[in-house]
C-alpha positions in Angstrom: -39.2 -8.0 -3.9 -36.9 -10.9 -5.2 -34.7 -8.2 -6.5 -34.3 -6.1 -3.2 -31.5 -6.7 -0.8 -33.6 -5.2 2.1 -37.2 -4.1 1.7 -39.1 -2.7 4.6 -42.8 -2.2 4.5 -45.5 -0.1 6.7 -42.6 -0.7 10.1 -44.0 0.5 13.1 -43.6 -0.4 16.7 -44.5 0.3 19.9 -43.2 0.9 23.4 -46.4 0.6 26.0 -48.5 3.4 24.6 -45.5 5.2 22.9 -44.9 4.8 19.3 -40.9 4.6 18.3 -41.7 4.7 14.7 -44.3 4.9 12.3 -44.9 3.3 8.9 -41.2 3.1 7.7 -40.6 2.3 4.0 -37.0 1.3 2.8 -36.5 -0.5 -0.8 -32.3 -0.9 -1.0 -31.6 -2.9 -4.2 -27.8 -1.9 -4.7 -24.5 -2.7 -2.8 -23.2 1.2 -1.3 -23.6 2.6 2.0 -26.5 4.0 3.4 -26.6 6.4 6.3 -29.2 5.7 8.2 -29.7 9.6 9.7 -31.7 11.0 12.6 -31.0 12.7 16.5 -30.6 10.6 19.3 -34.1 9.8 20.3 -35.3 9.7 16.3 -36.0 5.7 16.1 -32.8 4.8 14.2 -31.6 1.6 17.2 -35.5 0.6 16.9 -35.4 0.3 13.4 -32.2 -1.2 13.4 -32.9 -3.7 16.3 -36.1 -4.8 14.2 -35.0 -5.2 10.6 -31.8 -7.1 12.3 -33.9 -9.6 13.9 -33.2 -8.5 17.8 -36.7 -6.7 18.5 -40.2 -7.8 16.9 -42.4 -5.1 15.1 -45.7 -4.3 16.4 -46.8 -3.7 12.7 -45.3 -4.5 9.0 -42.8 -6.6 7.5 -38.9 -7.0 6.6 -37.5 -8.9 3.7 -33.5 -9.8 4.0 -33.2 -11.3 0.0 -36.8 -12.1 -0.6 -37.0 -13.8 2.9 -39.3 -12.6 5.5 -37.6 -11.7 8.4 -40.2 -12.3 11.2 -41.6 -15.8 9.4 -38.3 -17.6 8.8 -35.6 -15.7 11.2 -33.2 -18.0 11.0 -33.0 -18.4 7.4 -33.2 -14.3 7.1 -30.2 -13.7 9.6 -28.1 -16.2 7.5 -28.0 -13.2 4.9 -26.7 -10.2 7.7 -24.5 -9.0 10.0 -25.0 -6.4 12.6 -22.7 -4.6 14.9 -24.5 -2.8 17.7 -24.0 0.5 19.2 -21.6 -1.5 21.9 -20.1 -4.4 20.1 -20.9 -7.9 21.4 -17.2 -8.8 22.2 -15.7 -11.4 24.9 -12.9 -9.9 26.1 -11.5 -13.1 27.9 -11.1 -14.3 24.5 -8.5 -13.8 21.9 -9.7 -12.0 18.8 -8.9 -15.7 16.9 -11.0 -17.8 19.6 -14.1 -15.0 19.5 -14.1 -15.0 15.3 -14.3 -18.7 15.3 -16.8 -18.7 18.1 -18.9 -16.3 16.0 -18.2 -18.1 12.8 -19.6 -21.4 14.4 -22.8 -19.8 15.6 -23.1 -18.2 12.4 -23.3 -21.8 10.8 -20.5 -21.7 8.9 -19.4 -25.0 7.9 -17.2 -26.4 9.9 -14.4 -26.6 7.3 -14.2 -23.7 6.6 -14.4 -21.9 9.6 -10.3 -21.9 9.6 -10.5 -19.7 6.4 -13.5 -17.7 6.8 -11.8 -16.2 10.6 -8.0 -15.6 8.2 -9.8 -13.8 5.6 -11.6 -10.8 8.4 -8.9 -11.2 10.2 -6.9 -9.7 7.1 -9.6 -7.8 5.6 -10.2 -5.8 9.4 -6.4 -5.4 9.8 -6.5 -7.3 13.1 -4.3 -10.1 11.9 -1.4 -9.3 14.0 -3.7 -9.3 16.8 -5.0 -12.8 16.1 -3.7 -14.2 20.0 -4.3 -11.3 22.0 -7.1 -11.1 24.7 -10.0 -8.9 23.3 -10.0 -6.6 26.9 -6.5 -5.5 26.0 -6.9 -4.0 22.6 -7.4 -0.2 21.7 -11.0 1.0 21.5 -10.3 1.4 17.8 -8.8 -2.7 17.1 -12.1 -3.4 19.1 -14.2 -1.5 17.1 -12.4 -3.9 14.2 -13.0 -6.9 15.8 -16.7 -5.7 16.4 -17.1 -5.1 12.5 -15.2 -8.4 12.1 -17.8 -10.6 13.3 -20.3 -8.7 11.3 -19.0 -10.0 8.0 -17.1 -13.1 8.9 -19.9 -15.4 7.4 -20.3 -13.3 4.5 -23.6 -12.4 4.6 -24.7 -9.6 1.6 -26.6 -7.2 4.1 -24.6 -5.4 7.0 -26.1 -3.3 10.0 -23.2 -0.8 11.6 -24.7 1.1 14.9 -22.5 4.3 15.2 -19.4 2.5 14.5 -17.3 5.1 14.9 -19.1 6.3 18.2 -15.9 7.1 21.3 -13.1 6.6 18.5 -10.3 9.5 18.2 -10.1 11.5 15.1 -7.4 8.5 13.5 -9.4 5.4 14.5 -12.4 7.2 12.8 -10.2 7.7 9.3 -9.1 4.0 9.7 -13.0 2.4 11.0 -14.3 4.8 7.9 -11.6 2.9 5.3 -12.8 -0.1 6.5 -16.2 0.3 6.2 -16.0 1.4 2.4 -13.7 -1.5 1.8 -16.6 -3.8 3.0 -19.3 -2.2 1.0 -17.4 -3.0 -2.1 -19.3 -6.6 -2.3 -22.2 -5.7 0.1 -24.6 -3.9 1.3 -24.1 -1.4 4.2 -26.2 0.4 6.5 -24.8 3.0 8.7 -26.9 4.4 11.5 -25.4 7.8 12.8 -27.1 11.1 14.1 -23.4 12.7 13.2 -23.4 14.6 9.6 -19.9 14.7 9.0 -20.1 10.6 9.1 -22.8 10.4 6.5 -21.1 13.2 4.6 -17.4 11.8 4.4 -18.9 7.8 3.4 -22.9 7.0 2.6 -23.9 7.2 -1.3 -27.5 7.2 0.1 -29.3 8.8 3.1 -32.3 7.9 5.2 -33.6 10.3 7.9 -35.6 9.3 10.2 -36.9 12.3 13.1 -39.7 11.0 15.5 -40.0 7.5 14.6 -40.9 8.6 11.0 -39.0 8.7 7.5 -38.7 12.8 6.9 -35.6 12.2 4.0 -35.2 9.7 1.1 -32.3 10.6 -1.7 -28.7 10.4 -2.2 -26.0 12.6 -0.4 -26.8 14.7 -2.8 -30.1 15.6 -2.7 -29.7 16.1 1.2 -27.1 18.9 0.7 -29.6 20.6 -1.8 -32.8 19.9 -0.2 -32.9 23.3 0.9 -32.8 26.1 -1.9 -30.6 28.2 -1.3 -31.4 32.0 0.0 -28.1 34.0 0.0 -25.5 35.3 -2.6 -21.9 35.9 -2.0 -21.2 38.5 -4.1 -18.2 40.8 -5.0 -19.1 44.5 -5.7 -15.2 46.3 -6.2 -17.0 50.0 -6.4 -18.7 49.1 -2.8 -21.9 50.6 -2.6 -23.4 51.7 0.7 -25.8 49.1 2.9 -28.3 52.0 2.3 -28.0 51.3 -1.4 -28.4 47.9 -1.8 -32.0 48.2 -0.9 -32.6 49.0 -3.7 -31.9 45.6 -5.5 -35.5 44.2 -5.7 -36.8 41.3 -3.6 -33.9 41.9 -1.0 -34.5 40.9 2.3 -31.2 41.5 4.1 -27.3 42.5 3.2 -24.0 41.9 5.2 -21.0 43.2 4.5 -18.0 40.9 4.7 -15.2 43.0 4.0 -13.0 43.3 1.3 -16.2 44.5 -0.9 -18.1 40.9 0.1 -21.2 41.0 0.3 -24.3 38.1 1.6 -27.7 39.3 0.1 -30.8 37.3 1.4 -33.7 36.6 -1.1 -36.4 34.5 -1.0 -35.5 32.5 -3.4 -31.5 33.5 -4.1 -31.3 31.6 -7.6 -34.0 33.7 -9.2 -32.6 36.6 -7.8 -29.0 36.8 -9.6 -29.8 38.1 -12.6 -31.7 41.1 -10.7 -28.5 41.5 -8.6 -26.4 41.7 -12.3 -29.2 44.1 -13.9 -29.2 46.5 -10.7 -25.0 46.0 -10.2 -25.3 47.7 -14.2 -27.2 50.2 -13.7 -25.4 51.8 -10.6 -21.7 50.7 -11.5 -21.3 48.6 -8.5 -18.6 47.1 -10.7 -19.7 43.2 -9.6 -17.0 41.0 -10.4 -18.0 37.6 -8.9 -21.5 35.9 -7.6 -22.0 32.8 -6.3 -25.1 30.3 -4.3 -24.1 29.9 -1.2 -25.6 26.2 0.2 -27.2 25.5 3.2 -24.6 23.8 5.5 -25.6 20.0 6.3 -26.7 21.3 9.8 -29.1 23.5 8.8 -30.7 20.9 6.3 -30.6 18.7 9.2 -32.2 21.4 11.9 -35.0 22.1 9.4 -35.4 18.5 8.4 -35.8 17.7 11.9 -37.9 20.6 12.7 -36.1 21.9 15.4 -35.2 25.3 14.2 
């Protein structure tokens, strides 16, 4: 355990009679990014809210650096930051007066709060920003100033909840810069249910679908999960759909255009060198083949069991 940044054991917890999740096991031991993945509804803010220190676990334990989370809280949240799903800013504040605010309650010495709010300030890009009143900034500079106070007593482990969640297409390029920049020296987890946020930053993936852990791996490993069951193939002397039934273990053809074709198998790897042999033998002429992947959604749909 000493060596893990965050270990999570046996996690469960109940609302009334309703469980939110069961028996959740995480183990991170390296600085990266890791999407925390699941539909709205999954569990994701219940595990977040418990392994952050805002919501206490009906059953098992979290460890931030070795340091049990739920027998010495204070000492635990010394070592994280968390920014929720709506970001706990004062907007009669200035961005400078909130960061030092924050910085103090995050006992940081009080020398060095000066430096600790300068460096965020230029690390989030919010510098310029440093005497305006929170209320009047952009939803994306809030978003900053949000991910700002996560980090601005440098703790190792940091907690993101849908950071990018009501941004436009350009403050979600710039929140996503950030957020890699940051997991340079730490350790970050991103909670999302959107798969083109986990796809375009996390190194690492856990899914959680109704309250339990369905998907451990890297990014990876999720896009293959699934083994692929079609071909795109190229067949220049086109055959008819008629004929290609007779390519064994086929299960279903399309025809593209331009002499495409997408052949179903069962299982589409084993089946390309029975597509070759029966291309041979009736001159189909095939002049390219090719696995064509699941798409993230459909790992996600069958992941989540809601195909």
């Amino acid at each position: 355990m000493e060596n893990s940044i965050v270990k999570v054991e046996h996690l469960s917890h109940r609302y009334s009679v309703q469980w939110a999740i069961r028996d959740i096991n995480l183990d991170i031991k390296e600085n990266g990014i890791y999407g925390l993945l699941g539909s709205n509804g999954a569990g994701k803010s219940t595990t977040m809210n418990i392994v952050c220190g805002v919501l206490k676990q009906t059953e098992g334990n979290v460890y931030i650096q070795g340091i049990n989370l739920k027998e010495n809280p204070v000492e635990a949240k010394k070592h994280l930051g968390f920014l929720p799903q709506k970001p706990p800013l004062q907007g009669d504040l200035t961005v400078e007066e909130f960061l030092s605010y924050v910085a103090k309650v995050r006992q940081v010495e009080r020398r060095q709060v000066r430096k600790a709010v300068e460096d965020v300030l230029e690390r989030c890009g919010i510098t310029h920003f440093r005497k305006r009143l929170i209320r009047n900034l952009s939803g994306g500079y809030q978003q900053r100033v949000g991910i700002a106070q996560a980090i601005v007593h440098q703790p190792e482990f940091v907690v993101l909840d849908e950071p990018t969640n009501g941004l436009d297409p350009n403050q979600i390029l710039e929140v996503r810069r950030l957020i890699k920049d940051i997991a340079a020296e730490r350790t970050v987890v991103l909670s999302t249910h959107i798969l083109s946020e986990v796809q375009a930053i996390c190194d690492y993936i856990y899914m959680i679908e109704q309250g339990r852990l369905v998907f451990t791996g890297t990014i990876e490993e999720f896009d293959n999960y699934i083994v692929p069951n079609t071909l795109l193939v190229t067949l220049r002397a086109a055959p008819s759909m008629e004929e290609l039934k007779v390519i064994p273990g086929l299960l279903k053809a399309e025809e593209l255009g331009n002499c495409v074709y997408r052949l179903y198998f069962p299982d589409a790897e084993e089946a390309m060198e029975r597509v070759v042999e029966t291309s041979v033998r009736n001159k189909w002429r095939l002049t390219t083949q090719a696995l064509e992947k699941c798409s993230m959604d459909e790992i996600f749909a069958e992941l989540s069991k809601k195909r």
